[in-house]
C-alpha positions, 0 to 999 in steps of 0.5 A: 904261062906267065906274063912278065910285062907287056908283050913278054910271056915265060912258059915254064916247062916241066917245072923246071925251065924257062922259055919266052914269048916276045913280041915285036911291037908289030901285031902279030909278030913274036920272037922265041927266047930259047928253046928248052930241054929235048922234045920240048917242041910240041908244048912250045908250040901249042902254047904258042898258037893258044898265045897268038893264033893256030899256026903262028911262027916266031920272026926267030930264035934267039938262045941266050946260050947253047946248053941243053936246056936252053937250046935242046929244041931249037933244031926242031923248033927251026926246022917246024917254023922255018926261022933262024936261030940266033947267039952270040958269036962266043956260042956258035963253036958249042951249037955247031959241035965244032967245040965242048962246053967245059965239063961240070963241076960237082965239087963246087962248094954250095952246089947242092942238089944240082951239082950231084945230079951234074955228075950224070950230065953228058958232054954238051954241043949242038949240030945247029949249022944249017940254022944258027947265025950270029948276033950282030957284035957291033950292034946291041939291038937284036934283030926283030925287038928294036925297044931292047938290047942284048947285054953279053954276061959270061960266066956261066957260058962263054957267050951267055946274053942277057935281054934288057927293055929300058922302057919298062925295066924289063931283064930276061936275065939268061942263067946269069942269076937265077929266080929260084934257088938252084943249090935245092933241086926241089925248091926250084921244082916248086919254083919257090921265089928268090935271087940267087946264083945260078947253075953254080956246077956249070959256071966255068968262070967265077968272076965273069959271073960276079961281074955280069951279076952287078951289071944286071943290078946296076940296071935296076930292073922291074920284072925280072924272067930268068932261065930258071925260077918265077918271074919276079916284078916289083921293088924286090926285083932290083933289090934282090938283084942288088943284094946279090951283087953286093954279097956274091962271093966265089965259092970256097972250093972248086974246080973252076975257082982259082983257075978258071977254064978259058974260052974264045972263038974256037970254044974251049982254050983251057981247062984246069985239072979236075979235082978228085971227085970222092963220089964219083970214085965210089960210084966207080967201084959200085958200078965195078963191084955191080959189074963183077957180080952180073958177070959172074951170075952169068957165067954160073947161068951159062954153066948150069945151062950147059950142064943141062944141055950135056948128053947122060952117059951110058952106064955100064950093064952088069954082068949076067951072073950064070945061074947055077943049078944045084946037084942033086945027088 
């Protein structure tokens, strides 16, 4: 576990995604920002009770937004503490499986690593019903954390939210960028520090992300914590956040670049055709051709065995020759 600033803790898990530990500015008292992959629960949970005391509960639980690494634990997080979940209205669609979020993009140009691995990730929604509720639209202070505000960034998920406390400049920075580099899988395993874009398979609308980018830099933030990647404090925080903004381009190529999906209150409004995916088509036929040859291993197996299992045929007794007895005379 980290520090991030006072009264914030980023708990990385597995390496590979981030949670935090807020506090409220009442002893004792904490928020959960987002949850983690599946069965993340029991880490967060004794990290928890080592941070504060053994059998602490947040006040809630707030998801920067509903993909799986975000919000995989939150039911059972909320059914172990008994709080509410908290999103923004644009997720509540993806965290009570009424909708799907748009389906990845592994031909984005500059995907990397990720963007091969996207191709195996299933389709994402949540049944959170009995215990999401909404963030207040018309108030930008979350519930629980009156020192900050939340900041709408879509880009990446439709209803993605930022954490911004202007006291002390500190930016929980969702998916909306990233600390570490996510187009190299094992440069964000070795949470090597840098700024730069995030999830790029998964953002469904590039220039919703450029703009959510510039407005995070235009904060200028101290101690940046993002969903994905080291915490980062200091001068190199807002300048490499600024230097993001100033040279984000949307990628060259992409399902989502000249025609991004669209969303609303129902979740997915439209979605532009995917493109051809040449790996994905080789993988097709592997797993076809790997198809035909267990089948037919299995017939010859099935074949054997039942000629095995056939009774012999009787064979035919050779006639008894007579035996002649030689005259003699």
């Amino acid at each position: 576990m980290e520090q991030v600033a006072a009264g914030v803790h980023q708990l990385s898990i597995q390496r590979f995604v981030n949670v935090y530990f807020v506090e409220t500015g009442t002893p004792g008292e904490w928020v959960l920002v987002d949850t983690g992959l599946p069965g993340s629960e029991k880490a967060i949970i004794a990290a928890a009770d080592k941070l504060f005391y053994p059998g602490t509960h947040p006040e809630a639980i707030i998801l920067t937004h509903g993909h799986m690494d975000h919000s995989g634990s939150a039911q059972a997080l909320a059914e172990h503490w008994k709080v509410p979940v908290l999103a923004h209205p644009l997720e509540l669609p993806f965290l009570t499986a009424k909708a799907v979020y748009p389906p990845a993009d592994p031909t984005v140009a500059g995907g990397g690593s990720l963007a091969f691995v996207a191709r195996f990730f299933p389709p994402q929604s949540f049944q959170l019903s009995d215990y999401v509720q909404q963030l207040p639209a018309n108030d930008v202070d979350p519930p629980f954390l009156p020192d900050w505000q939340w900041i709408h960034v879509p880009g990446h998920a439709p209803g993605q939210v930022a954490l911004f406390r202007e006291k002390d400049r500190t930016l929980l920075g969702a998916d909306a960028f990233a600390t570490a580099n996510h187009e190299s899988v094992p440069e964000l395993l070795l949470q090597l520090p840098k700024i730069s874009v995030a999830g790029a398979p998964f953002n469904y609308n590039w220039q919703q992300v450029g703009e959510s980018i510039r407005t995070l830099a235009a904060l200028r933030p101290e101690a940046i914590g993002c969903g994905h990647g080291p915490v980062i404090r200091g001068a190199q925080a807002a300048e490499g956040l600024q230097k993001l903004a100033d040279e984000f381009q949307v990628p060259a190529r992409g399902r989502y670049v000249q025609h991004p999906a669209r969303t609303d209150e129902n979740g997915v409004a439209y979605l532009p055709p995917a493109p051809h995916d040449p790996i994905r088509t080789k993988f097709a036929i592997t797993a076809a051709g790997l198809g035909a040859l267990v089948g037919a291993a299995l017939l010859v197996k099935r074949y054997q065995k039942h000629k095995q299992n056939e009774y012999p045929r009787p064979v035919a007794a050779e006639p008894k020759r007579e035996r002649t007895e030689e005259v003699v005379r």
